[in-house]
C-alpha positions in Angstrom: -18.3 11.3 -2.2 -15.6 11.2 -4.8 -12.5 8.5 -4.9 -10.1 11.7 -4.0 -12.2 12.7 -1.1 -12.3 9.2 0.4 -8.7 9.4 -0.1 -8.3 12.2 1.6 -10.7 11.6 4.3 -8.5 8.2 4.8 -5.3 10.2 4.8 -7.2 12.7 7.7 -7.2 9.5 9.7 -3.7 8.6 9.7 -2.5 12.0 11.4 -2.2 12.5 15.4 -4.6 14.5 16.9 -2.5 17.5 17.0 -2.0 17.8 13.4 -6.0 17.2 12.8 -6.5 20.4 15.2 -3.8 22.1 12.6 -5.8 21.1 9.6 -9.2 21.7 11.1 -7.9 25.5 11.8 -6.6 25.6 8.8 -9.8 24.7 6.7 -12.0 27.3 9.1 -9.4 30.1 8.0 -10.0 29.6 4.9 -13.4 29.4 4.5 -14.1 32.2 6.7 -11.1 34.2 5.6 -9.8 35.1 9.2 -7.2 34.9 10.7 -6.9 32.5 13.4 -6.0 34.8 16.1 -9.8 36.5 15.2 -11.2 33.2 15.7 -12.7 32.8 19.3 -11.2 30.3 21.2 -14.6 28.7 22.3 -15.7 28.2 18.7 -12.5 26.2 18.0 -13.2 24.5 20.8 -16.4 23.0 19.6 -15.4 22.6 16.7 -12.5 20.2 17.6 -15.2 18.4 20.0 -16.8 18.0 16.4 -14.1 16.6 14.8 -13.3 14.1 17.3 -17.0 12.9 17.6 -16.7 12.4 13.7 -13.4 10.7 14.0 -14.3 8.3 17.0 -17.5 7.3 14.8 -15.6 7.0 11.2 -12.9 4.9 13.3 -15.8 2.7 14.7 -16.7 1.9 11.2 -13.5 1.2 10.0 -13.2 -1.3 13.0 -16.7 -2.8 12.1 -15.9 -3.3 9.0 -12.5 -5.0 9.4 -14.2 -7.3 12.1 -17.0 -8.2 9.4 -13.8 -9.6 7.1 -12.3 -11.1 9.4 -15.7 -13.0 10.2 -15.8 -14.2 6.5 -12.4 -14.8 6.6 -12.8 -17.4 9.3 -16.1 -18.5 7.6 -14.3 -19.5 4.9 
């Protein structure tokens, strides 16, 4: 993954959930070329269940990772 991507991605992290579910509808517009009122609500639905399960486990790295420096912090 590129250094802009990771940026990006990072960025993603930072908004509230209700301006991920903005983005996320925005990106499936695009790439299918609909509009979202033709998109079926159940589809969004998953995919926002999709999103958060990719959030909760990108945020349960970040938190590993800060505890592992903070663990060589105190080793130190």
């Amino acid at each position: 993954m590129s250094t802009t991507s990771q940026e990006l991605l990072k960025s993603f992290d930072h908004l509230p959930a209700s301006e991920k579910r903005e983005v996320a509808s925005e990106i499936i517009r695009r790439t299918f070329a609909l509009d979202r009122d033709q998109l079926d609500e159940t589809q969004l639905t998953a995919l926002y269940a999709e999103f958060a399960v990719d959030d909760r486990r990108l945020a349960e790295e970040v938190i590993e990772d800060y505890e592992r420096g903070l663990v060589g912090e105190d080793a130190r």
